[in-house]
DSSP file (Angstrom, degrees, kcal/mol; ACC not computed):
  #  RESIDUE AA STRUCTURE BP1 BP2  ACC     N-H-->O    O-->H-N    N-H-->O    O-->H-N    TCO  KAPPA ALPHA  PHI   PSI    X-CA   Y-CA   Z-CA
    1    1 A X              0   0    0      0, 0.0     2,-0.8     0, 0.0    82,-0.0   0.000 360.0 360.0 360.0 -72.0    9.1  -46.9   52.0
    2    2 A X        -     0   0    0     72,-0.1    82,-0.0    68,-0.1     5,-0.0  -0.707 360.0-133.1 -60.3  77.2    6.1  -44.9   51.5
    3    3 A X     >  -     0   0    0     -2,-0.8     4,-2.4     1,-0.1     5,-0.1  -0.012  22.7-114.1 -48.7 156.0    7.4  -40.8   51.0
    4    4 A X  H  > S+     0   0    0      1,-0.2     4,-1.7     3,-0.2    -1,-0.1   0.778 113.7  54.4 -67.2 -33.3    5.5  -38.2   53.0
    5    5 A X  H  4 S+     0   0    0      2,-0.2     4,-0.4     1,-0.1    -1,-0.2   0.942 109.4  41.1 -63.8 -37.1    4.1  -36.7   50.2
    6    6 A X  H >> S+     0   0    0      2,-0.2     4,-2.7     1,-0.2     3,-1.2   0.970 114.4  54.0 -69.8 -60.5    2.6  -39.7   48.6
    7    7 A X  H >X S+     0   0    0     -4,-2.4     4,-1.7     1,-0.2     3,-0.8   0.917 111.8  52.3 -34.9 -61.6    1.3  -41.0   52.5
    8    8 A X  H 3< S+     0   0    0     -4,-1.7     4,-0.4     1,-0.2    -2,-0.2   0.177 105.7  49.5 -49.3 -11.2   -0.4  -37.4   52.6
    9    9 A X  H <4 S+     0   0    0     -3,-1.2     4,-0.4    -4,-0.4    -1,-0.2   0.385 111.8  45.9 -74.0 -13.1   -1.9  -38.0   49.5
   10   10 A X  H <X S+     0   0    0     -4,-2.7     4,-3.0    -3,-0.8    -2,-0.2   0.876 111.4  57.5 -86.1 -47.5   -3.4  -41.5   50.6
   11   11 A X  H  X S+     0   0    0     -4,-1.7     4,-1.9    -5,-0.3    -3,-0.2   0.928 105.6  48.4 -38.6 -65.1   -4.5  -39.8   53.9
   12   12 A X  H  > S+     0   0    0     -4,-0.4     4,-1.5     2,-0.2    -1,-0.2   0.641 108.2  54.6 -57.2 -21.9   -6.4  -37.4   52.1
   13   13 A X  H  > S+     0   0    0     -4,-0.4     4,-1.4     2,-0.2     3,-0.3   0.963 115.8  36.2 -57.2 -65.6   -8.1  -39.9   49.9
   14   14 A X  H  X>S+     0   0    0     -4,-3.0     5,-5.1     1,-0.3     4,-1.0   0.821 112.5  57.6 -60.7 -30.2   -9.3  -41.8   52.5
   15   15 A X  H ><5S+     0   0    0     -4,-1.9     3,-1.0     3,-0.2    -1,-0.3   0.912 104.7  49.3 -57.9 -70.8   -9.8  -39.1   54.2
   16   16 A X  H 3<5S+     0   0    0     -4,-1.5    -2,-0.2    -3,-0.3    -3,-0.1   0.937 113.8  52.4 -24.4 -80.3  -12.4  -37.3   51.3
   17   17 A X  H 3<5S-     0   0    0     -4,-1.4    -1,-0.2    -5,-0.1    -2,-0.2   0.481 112.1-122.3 -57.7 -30.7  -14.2  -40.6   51.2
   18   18 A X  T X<5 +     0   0    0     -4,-1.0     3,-0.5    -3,-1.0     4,-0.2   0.746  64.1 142.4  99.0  33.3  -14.8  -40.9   55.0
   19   19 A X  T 3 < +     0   0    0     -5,-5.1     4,-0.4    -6,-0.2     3,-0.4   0.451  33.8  87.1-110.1  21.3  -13.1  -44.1   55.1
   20   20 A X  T 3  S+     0   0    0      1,-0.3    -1,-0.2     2,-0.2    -5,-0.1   0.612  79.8  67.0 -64.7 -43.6  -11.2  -44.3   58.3
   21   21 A X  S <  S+     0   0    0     -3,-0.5    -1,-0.3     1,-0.2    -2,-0.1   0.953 101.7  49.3 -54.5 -56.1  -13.9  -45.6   60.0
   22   22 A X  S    S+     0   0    0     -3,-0.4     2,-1.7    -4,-0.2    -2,-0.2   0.712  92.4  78.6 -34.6 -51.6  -13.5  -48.8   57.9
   23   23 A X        +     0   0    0     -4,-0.4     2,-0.2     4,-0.1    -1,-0.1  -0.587  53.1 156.6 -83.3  87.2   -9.4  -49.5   58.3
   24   24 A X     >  -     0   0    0     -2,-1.7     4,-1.9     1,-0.1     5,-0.3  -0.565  62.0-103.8 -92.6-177.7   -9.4  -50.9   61.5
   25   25 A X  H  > S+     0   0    0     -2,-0.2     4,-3.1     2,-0.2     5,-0.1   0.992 126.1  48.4 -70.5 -51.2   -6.2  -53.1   62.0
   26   26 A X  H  > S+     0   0    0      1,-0.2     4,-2.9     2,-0.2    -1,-0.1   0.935 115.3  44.2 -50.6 -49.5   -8.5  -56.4   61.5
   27   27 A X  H  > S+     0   0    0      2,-0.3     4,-2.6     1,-0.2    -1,-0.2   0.874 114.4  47.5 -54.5 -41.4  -10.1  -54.8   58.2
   28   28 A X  H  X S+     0   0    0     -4,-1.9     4,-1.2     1,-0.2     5,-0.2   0.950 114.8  48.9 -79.9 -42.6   -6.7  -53.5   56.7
   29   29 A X  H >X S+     0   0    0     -4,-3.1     4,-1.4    -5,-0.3     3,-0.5   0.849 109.3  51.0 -61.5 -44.6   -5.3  -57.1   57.5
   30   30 A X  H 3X S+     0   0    0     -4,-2.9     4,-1.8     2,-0.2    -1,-0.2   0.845 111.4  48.5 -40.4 -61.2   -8.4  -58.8   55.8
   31   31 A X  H 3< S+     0   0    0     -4,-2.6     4,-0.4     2,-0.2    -2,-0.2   0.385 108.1  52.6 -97.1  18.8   -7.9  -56.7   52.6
   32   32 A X  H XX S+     0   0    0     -4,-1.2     4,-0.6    -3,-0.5     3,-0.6   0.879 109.8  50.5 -81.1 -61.5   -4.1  -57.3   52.3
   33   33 A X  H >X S+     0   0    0     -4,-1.4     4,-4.4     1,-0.2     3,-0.7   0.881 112.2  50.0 -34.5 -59.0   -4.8  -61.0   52.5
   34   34 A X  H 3X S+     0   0    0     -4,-1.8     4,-0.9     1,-0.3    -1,-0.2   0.933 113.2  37.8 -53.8 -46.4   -7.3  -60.4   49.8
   35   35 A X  H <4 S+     0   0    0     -3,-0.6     4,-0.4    -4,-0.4    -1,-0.3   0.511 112.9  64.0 -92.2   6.3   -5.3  -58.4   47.0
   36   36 A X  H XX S+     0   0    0     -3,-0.7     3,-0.6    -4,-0.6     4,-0.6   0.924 109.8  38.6 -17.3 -69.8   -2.4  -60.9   48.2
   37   37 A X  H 3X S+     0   0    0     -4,-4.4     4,-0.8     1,-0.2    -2,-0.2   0.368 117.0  50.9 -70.8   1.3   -4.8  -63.6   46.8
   38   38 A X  H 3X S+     0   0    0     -4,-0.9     4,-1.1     2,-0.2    -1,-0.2   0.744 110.2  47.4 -87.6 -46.5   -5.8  -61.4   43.8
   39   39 A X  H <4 S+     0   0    0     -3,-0.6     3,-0.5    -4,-0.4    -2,-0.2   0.843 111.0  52.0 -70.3 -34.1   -2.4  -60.8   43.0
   40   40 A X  H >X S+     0   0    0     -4,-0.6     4,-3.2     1,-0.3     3,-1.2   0.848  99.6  71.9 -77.8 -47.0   -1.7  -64.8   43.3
   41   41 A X  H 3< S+     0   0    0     -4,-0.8    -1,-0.3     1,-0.3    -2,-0.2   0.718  80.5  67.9 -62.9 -18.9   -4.6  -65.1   40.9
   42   42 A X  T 3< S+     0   0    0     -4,-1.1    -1,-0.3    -3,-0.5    16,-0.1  -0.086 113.4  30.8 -69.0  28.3   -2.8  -63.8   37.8
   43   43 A X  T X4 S+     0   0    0     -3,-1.2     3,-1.6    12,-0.0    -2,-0.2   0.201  85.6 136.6-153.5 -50.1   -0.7  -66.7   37.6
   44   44 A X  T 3< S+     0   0    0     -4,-3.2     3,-0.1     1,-0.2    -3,-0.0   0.285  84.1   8.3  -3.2 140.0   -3.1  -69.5   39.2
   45   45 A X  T 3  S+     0   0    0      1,-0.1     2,-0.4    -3,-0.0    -1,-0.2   0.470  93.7 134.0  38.5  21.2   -2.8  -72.6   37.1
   46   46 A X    <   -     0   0    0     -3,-1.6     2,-0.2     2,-0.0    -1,-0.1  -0.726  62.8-120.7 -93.5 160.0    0.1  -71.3   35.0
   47   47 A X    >   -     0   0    0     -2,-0.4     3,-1.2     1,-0.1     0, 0.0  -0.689  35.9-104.3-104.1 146.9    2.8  -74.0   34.7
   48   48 A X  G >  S+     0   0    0      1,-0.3     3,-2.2    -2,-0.2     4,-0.4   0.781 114.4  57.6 -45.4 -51.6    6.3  -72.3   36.3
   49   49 A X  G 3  S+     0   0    0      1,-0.3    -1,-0.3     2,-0.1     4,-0.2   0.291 105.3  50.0 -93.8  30.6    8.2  -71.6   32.9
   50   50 A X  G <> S+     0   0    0     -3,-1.2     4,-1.5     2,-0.1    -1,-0.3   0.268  83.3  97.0-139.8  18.0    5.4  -69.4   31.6
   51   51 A X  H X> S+     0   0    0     -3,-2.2     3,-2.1     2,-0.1     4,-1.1   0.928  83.1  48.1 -39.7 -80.9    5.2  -67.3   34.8
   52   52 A X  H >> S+     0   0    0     -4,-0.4     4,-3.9     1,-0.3     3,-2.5   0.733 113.6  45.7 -27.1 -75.6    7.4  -64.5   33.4
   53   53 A X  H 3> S+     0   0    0      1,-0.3     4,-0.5     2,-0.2    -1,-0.3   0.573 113.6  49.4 -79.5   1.7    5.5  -64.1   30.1
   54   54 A X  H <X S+     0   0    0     -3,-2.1     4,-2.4    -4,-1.5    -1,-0.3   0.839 109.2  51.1 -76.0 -31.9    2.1  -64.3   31.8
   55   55 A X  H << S+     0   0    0     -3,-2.5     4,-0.3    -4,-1.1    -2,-0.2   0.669 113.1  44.6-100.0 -18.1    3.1  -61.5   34.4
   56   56 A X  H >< S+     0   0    0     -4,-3.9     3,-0.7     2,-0.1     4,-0.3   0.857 116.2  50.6 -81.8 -28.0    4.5  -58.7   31.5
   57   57 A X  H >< S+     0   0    0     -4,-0.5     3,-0.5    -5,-0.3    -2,-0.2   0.998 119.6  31.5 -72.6 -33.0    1.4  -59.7   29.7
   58   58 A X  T 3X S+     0   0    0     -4,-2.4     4,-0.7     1,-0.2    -1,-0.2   0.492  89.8 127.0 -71.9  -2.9   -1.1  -59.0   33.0
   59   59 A X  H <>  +     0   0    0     -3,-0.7     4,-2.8    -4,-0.3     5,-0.2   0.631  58.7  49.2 -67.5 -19.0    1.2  -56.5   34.0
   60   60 A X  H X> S+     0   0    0     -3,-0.5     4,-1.9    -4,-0.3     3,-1.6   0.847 118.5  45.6 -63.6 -91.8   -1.0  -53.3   34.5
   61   61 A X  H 34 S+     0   0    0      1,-0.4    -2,-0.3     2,-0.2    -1,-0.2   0.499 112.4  51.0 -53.5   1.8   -3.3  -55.7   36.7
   62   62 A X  H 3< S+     0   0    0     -2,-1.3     4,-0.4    -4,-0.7    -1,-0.4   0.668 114.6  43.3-107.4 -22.4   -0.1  -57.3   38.6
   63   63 A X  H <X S+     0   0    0     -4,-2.8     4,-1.4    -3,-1.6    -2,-0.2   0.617 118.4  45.3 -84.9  -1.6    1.3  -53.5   39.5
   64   64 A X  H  X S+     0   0    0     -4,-1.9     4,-0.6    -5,-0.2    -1,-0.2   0.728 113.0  45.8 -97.8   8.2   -2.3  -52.4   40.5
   65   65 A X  H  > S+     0   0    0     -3,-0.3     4,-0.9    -5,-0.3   -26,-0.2   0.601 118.2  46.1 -96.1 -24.7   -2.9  -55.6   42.5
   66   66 A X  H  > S+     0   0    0     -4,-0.4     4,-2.6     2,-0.2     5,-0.3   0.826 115.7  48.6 -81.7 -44.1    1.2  -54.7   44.0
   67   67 A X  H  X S+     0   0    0     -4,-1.4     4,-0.7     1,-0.2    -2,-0.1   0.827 109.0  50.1 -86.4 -24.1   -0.2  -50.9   44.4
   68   68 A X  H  X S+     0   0    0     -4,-0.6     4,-1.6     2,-0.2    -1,-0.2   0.867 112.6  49.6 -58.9 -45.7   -3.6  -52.2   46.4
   69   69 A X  H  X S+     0   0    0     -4,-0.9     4,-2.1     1,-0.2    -2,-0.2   0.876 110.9  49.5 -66.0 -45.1   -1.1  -54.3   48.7
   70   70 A X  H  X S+     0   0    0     -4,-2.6     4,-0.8     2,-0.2    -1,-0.2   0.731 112.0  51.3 -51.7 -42.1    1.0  -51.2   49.3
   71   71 A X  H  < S+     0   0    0     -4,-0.7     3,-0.5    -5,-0.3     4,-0.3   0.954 106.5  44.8 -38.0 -96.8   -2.0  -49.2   50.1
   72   72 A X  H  X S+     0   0    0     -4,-1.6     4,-2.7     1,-0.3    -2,-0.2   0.695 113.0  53.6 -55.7 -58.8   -3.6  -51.0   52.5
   73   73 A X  H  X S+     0   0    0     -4,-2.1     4,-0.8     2,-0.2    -1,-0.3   0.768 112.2  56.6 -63.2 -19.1    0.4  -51.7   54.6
   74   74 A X  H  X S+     0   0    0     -4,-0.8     4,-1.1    -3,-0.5    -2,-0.2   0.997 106.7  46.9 -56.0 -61.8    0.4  -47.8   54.3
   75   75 A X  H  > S+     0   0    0     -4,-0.3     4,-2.1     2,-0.2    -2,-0.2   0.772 111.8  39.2  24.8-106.4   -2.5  -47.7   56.0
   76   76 A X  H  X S+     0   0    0     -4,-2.7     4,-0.6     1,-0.2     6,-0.3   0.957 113.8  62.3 -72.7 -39.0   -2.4  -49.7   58.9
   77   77 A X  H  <>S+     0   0    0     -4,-0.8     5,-1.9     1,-0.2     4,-0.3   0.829 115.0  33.2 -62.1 -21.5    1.7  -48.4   59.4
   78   78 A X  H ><5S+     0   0    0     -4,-1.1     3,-2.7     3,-0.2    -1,-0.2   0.968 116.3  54.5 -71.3 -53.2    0.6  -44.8   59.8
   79   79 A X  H 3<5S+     0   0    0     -4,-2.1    -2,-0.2     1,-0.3    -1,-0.1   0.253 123.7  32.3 -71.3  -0.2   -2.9  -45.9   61.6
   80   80 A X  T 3<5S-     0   0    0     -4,-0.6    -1,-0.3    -3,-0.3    -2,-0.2   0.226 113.2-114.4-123.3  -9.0   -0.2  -48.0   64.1
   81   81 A X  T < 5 +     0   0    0     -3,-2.7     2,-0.5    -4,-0.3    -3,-0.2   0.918  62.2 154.9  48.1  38.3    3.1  -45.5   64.1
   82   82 A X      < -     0   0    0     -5,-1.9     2,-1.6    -6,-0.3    -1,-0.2  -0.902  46.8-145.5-101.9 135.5    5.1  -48.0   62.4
   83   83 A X    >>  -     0   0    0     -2,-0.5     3,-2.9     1,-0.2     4,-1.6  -0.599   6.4-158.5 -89.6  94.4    7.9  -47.0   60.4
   84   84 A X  H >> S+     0   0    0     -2,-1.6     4,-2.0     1,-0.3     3,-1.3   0.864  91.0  51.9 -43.7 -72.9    7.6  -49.7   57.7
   85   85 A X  H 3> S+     0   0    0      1,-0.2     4,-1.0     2,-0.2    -1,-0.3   0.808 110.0  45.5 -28.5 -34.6   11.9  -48.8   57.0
   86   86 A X  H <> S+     0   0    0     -3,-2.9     4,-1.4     1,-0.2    -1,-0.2   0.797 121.7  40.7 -96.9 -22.1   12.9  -49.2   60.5
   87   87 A X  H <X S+     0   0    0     -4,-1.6     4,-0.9    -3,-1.3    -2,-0.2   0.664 112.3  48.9 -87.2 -15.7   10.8  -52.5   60.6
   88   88 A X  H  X S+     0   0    0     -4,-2.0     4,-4.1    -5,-0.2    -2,-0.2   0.813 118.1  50.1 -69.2 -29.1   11.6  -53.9   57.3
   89   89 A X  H  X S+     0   0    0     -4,-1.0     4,-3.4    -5,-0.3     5,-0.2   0.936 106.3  52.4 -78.5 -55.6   15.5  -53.0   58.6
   90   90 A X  H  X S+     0   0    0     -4,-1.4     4,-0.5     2,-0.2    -1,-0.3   0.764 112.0  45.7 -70.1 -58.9   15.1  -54.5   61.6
   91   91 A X  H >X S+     0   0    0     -4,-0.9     4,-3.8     2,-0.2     3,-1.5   0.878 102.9  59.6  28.9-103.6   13.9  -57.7   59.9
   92   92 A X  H 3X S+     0   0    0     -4,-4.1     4,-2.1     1,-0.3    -2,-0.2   0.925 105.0  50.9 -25.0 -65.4   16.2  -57.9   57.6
   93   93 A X  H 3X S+     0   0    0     -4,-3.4     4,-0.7     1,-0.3    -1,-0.3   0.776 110.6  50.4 -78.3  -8.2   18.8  -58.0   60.4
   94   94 A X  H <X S+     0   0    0     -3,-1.5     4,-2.0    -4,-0.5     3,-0.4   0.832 108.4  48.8-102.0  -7.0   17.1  -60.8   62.2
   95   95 A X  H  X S+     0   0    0     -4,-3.8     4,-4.6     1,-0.2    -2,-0.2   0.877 102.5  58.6 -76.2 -21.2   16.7  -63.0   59.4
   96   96 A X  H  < S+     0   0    0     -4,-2.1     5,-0.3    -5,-0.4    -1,-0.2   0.770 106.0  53.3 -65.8 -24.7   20.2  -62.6   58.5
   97   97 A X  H >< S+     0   0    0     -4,-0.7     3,-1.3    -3,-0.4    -2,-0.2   0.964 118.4  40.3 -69.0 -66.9   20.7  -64.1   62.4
   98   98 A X  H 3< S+     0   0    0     -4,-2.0     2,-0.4     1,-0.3    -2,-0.2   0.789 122.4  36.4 -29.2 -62.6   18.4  -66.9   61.1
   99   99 A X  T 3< S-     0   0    0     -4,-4.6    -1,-0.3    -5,-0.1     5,-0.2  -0.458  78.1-159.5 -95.9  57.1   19.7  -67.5   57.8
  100  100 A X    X>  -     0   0    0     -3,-1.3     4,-3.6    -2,-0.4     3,-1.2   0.053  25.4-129.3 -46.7 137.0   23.3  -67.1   57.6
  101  101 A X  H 3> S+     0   0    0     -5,-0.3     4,-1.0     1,-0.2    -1,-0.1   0.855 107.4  53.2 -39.0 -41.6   24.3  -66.5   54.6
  102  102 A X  H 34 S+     0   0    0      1,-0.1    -1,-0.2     2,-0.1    -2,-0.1   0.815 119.6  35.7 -67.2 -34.0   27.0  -69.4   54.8
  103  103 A X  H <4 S+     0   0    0     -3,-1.2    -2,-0.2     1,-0.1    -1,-0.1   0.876 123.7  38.5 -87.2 -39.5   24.3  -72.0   56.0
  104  104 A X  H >< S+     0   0    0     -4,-3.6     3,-2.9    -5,-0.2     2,-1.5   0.371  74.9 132.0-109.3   6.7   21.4  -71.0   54.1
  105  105 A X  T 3< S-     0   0    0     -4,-1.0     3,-0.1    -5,-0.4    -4,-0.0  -0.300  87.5  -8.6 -74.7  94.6   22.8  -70.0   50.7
  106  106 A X  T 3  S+     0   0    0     -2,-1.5     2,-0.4     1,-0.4    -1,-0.3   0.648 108.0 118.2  85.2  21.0   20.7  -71.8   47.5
  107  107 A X    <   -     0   0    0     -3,-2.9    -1,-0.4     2,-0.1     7,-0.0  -0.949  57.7-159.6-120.2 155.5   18.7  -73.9   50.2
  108  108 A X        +     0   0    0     -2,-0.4    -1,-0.1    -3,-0.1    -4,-0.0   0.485  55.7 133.0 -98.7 -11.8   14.9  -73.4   50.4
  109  109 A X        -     0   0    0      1,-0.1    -2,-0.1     4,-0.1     5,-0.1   0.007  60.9-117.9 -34.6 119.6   15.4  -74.9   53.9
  110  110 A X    >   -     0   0    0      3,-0.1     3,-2.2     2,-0.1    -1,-0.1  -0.541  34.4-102.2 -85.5 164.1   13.8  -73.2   57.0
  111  111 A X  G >  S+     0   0    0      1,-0.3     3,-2.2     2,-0.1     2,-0.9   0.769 115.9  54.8 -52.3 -55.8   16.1  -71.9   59.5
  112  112 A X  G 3  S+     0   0    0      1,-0.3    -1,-0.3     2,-0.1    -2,-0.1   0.049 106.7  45.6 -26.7  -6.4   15.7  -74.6   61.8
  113  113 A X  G <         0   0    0     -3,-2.2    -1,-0.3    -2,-0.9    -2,-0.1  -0.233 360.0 360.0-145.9  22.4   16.6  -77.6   59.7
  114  114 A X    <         0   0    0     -3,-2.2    -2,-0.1    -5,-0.1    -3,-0.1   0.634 360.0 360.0 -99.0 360.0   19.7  -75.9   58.1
């Protein structure tokens, strides 16, 4: 997800800054939650069919609110040795157990009530 170069530039930022001490798992989890709700807040009280043209106009502040979220899951997956691909993959294939495609297809339904 994240290329080694780019990770190795994020390392060294943080790194520069002294800010290692700071990303604990609880802390990195805290400020994903936050720029979640930051990111949520560029839409807040817009009625559904003017999502779209609200999020191209905001759209510098909805990819740096995207790139904050990205960060921070960089972050704690090096600072834990997870490999965010082999866990997204892995994922992926158990929701595909959950939701077959034949059961779940255009329903908003959680697995469990399909």
């Amino acid at each position: 997800m994240i290329q080694a170069e780019l990770m190795q530039d994020l390392l060294a930022f943080r790194r520069e800054r002294d800010w290692e001490q700071f990303h604990t798992f609880k802390n990195l989890a805290v400020s994903i939650s936050l720029e979640a709700s930051e990111l949520l807040e560029t839409v807040q009280w817009i009625p559904d069919a003017q999502v779209a043209e609200t999020v191209e106009r905001n759209r510098e502040q909805v990819c740096h609110e995207m790139a904050d979220i990205a960060i921070y899951l960089a972050y704690m997956a090096h600072d834990l040795g997870v490999n965010l691909d082999e866990a997204i993959r892995a994922k992926l294939a158990h929701n595909a157990r959950k939701y077959p495609a034949e059961k779940s297809r255009g329903s908003v339904r959680k697995y469990d009530k399909l």
